[in-house]
C-alpha positions in Angstrom: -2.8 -3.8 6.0 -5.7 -5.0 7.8 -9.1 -3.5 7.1 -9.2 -0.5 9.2 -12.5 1.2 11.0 -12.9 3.5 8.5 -12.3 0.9 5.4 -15.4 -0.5 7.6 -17.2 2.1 7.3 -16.4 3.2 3.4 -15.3 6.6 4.6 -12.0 8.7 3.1 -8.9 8.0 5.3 -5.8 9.7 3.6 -3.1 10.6 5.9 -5.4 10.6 8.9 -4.6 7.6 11.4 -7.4 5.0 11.8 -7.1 1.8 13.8 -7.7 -1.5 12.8 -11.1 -2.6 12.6 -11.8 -6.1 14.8 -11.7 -8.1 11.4 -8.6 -6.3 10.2 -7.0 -7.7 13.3 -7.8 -10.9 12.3 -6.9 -10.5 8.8 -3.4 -9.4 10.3 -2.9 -12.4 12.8 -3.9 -14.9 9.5 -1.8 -12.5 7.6 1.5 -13.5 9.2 0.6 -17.0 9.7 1.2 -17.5 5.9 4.5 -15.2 6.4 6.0 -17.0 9.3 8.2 -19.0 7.3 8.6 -17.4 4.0 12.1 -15.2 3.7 11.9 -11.7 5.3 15.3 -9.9 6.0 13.7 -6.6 6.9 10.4 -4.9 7.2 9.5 -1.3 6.6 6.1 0.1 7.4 4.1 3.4 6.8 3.8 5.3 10.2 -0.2 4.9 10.0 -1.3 2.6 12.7 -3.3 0.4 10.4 0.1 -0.5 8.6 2.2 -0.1 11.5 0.0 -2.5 13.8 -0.4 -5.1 10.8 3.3 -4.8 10.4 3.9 -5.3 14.5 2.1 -8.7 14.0 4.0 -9.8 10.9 7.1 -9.3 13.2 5.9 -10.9 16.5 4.9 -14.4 14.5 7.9 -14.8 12.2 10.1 -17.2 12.4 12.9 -14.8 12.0 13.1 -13.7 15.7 15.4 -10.8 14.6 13.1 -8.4 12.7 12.5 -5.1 13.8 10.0 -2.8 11.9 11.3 0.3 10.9 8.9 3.4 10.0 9.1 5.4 6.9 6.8 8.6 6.1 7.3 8.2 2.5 4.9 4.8 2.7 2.1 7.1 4.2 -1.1 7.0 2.4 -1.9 9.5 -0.2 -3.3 13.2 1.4 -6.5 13.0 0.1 -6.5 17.1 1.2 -10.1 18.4 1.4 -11.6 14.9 1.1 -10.3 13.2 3.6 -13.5 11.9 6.3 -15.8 12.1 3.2 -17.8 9.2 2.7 -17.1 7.2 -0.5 -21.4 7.7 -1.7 -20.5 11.9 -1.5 -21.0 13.6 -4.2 -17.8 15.6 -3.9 -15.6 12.3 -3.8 -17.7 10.7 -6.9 -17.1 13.8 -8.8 -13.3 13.8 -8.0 -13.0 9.8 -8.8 -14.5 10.3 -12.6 -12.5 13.7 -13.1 -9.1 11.4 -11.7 -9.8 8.5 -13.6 -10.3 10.5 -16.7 -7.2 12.1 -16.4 -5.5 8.8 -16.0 -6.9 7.4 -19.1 -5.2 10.0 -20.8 -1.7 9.2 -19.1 -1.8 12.0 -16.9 -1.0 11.0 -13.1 -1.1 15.2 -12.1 -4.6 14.9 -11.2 -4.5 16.3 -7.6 -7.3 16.2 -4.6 -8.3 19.0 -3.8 -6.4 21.2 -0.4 -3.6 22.8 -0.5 -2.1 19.5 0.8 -4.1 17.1 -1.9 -1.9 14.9 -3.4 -1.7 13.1 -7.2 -0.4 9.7 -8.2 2.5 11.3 -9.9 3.3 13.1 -6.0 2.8 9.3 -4.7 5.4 8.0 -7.4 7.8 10.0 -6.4 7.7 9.1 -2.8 7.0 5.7 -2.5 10.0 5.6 -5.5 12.8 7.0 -3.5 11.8 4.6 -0.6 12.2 1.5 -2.3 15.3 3.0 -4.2 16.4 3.4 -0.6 16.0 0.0 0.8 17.7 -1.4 -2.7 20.7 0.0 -1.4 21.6 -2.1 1.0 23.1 -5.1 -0.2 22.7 -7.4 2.5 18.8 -7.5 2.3 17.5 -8.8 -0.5 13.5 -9.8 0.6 12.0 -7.1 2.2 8.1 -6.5 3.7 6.4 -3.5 3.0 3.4 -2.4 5.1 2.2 0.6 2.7 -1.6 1.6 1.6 -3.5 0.7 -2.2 -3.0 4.4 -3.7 0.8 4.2 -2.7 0.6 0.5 -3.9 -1.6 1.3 -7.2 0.8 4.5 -7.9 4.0 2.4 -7.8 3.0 -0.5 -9.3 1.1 1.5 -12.5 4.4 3.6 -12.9 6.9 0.0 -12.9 4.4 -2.0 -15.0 4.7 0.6 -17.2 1.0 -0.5 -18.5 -1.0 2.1 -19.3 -3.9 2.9 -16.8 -7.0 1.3 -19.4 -4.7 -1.6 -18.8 -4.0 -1.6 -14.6 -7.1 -0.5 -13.8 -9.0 -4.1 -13.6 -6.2 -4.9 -11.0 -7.6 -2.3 -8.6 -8.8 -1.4 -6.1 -6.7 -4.0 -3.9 -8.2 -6.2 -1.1 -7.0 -5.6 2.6 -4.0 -7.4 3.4 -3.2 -8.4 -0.3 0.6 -8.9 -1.3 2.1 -7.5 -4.1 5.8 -8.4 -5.3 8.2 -5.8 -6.8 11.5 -6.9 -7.9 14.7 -5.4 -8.2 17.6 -6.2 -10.5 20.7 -5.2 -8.8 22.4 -5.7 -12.8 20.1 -3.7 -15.0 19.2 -1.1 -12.3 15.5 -1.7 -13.1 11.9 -2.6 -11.3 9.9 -5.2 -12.2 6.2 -6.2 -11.3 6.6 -10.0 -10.1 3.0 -10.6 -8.6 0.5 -8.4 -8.3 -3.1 -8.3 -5.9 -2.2 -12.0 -4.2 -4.5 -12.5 -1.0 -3.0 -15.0 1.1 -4.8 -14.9 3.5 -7.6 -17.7 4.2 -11.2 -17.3 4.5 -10.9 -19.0 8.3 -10.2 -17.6 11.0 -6.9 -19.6 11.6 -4.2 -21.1 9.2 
């Protein structure tokens, strides 16, 4: 999605629903200019405006007049729990991104923030998971557009790549509005990583 207020301001957004910033609007419209015209047979979109409103553009310019965005609160953004409005210089959230990535390096995706409604990569696997596994089944769409968040995005991808996180980590965090492919073989059953952090947007304002 677009760069939000809040991704503007370097502050912790979660589940809580920002808008987009004035250059995340812009990053959308240039955003779906590069997608006009590329195959899209559905689109599917977290419920948070910043998605959602990135994903309404995407929809409005595409050559395929027949696209609809549908909603689905299993893309959400990770509940950051007890975190979520802290800025990303507070103490609290520094000491929660070494413990986390510490854990990670270890292979453990458990590592929860903090609230009873925090959530871990390994809760964000398991969601984002069953939604894609959901939109697989239908055998008439084959390309589909995902408007999701990076910790969804990072949690999914880490899990299909099966790297291990030493490994991923260079490839975060993500830049707004980035595209990442994930494939699915209908034969085997499995995932696969096709492209991963693409920004296709330009630097211009127009495309």
């Amino acid at each position: 999605h677009g760069e939000s207020t809040w991704n503007r301001a370097h502050r912790v957004q979660g589940q809580l629903d920002l808008p987009l910033a004035p250059k995340g609007v812009v990053e959308s419209e240039q955003l779906a200019c590069q997608l006009r015209d590329r195959r899209i047979d559905a689109v599917v979109s977290s419920p948070l405006s910043r998605a959602l409103d990135t994903a309404r553009t995407v929809v409005k310019r595409h050559s395929n007049k027949g696209l609809e965005v549908q909603q689905d609160l299993r893309l959400r953004e990770r509940n950051f729990g007890a975190l979520q409005g802290a800025y990303h210089t507070d103490a609290g959230y520094l000491d929660f991104r070494q413990k986390q990535k510490s854990t990670l390096l270890a292979g453990c995706a458990n590592f929860r923030a903090p609230g009873d409604e925090g959530e871990s990569f390994a809760d964000l696997r398991v969601r984002a998971k069953a939604a894609l596994e959901d939109m697989a089944q239908d055998s008439h769409v084959e390309h589909v557009l995902v408007l999701t968040h990076s910790n969804i995005i990072q949690a999914l991808c880490w899990e299909i790549s099966g790297m291990s996180w030493k490994e991923f980590e260079h490839l975060t965090p993500l830049p707004n509005c980035s595209v990442c492919e994930v494939v699915f073989d209908r034969v085997s059953r499995q995932w696969s990583v096709g492209a991963l952090c693409q920004r296709l947007i330009p630097q211009s304002p127009s495309c």
